[in-house]
C-alpha positions as CSV (number, residue, x, y, z in Angstrom):
1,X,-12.7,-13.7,3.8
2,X,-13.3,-11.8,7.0
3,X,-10.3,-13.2,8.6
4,X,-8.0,-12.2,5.6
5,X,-9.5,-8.7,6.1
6,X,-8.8,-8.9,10.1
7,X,-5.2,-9.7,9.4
8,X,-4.6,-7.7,6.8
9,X,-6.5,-4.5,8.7
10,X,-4.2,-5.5,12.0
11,X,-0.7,-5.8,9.9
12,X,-1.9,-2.0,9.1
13,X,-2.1,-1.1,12.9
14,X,0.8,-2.5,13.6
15,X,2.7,-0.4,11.2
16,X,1.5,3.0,10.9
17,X,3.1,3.8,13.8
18,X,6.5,3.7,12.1
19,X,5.0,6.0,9.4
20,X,4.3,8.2,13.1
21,X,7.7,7.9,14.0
22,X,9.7,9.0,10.7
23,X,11.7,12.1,11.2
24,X,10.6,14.4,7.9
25,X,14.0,16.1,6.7
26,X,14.5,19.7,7.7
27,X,15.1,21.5,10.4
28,X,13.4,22.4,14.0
29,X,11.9,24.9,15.5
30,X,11.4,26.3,19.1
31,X,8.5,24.7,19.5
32,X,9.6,21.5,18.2
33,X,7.8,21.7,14.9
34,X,9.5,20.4,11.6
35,X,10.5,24.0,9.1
36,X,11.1,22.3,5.5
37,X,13.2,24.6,4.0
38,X,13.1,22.7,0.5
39,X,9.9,21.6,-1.6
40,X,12.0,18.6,-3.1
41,X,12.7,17.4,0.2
42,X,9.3,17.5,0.9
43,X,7.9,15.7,-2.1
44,X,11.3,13.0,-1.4
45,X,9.4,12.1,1.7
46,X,5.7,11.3,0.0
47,X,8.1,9.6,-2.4
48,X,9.2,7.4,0.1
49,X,6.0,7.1,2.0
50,X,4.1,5.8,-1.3
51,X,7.2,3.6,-1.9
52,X,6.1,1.3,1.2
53,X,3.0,1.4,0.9
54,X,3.2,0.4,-2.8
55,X,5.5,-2.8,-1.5
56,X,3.1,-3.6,1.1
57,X,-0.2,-3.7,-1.2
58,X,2.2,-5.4,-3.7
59,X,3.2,-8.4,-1.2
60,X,-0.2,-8.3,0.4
61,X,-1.6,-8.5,-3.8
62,X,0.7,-11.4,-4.4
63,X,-0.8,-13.1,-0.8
64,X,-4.2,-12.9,-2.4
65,X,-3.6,-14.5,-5.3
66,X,-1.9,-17.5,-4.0
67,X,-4.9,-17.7,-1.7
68,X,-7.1,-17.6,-4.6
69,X,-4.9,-19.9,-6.4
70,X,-5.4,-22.2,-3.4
71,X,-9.2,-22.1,-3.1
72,X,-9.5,-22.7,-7.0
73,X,-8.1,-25.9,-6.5
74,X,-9.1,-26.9,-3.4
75,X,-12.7,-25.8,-4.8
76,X,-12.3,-28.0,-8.1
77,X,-10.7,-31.1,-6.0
78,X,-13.2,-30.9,-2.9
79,X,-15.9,-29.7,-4.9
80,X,-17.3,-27.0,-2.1
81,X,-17.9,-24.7,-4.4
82,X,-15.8,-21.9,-3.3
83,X,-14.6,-20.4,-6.3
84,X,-17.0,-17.3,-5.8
85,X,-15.1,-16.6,-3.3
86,X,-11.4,-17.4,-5.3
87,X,-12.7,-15.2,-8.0
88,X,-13.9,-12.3,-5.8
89,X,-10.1,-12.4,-3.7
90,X,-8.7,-12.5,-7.3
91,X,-10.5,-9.4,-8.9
92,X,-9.3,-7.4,-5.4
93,X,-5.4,-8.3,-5.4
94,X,-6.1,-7.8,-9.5
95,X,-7.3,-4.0,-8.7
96,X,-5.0,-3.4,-5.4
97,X,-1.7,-4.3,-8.3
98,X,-3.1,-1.6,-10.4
99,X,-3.7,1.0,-7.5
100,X,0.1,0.0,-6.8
101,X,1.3,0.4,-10.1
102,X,-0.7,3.6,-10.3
103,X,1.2,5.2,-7.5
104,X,4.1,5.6,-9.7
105,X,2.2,8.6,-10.7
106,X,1.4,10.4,-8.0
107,X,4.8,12.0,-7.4
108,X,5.0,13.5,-11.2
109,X,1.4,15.0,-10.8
110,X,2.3,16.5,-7.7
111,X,5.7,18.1,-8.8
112,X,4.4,19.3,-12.1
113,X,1.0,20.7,-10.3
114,X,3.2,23.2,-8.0
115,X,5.5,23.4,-10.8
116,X,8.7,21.4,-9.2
117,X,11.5,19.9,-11.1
């Protein structure tokens, strides 16, 4: 369990810098900041930030529950008496797909709470 965590929290480290890279739409200033001359593009960016995020916990989701597939079985045929452990890793990827799915409305709450179309 801790090394699931260990690779999934170094698979995050290794690519939030990307997310640090990303140019946001709009225009530059003198001093090199980003001027975001529209709201929509603005909210297209979250869009797209959410977007990968919601794949990654989806794949990483799907991961889990092939694990916990894996140690139900190999629980039932060894007979170690892991399936505490399957059923804990199955109720997580269970509740990160429903985070995921969640996300979908993050980006209509936003728009219609500073009144975007």
């Amino acid at each position: 369990m801790k090394k699931f965590f260990f690779s999934l929290m170094t698979s995050a480290y290794l690519v939030l810098p990307m997310l640090a890279m990303a140019q946001l739409p709009g225009q530059f200033n003198s001093s090199g900041q980003v001027v975001v001359q529209d709201e929509r593009a603005f909210l297209s960016l979250i869009d797209r930030i959410i977007a990968f995020f919601r794949v990654f916990v989806l794949t990483i989701a799907v991961g889990a529950i092939l694990y916990s597939a894996f140690l139900f079985v190999s629980a039932n045929w060894l007979g170690n008496g892991k399936t505490e452990d399957a059923r804990k890793i199955l109720t997580y990827a269970i509740i990160g797909i429903i985070v995921a799915l969640l996300s979908y409305s993050v980006i209509p709450v936003i728009r219609s709470f500073f009144g975007v179309r």
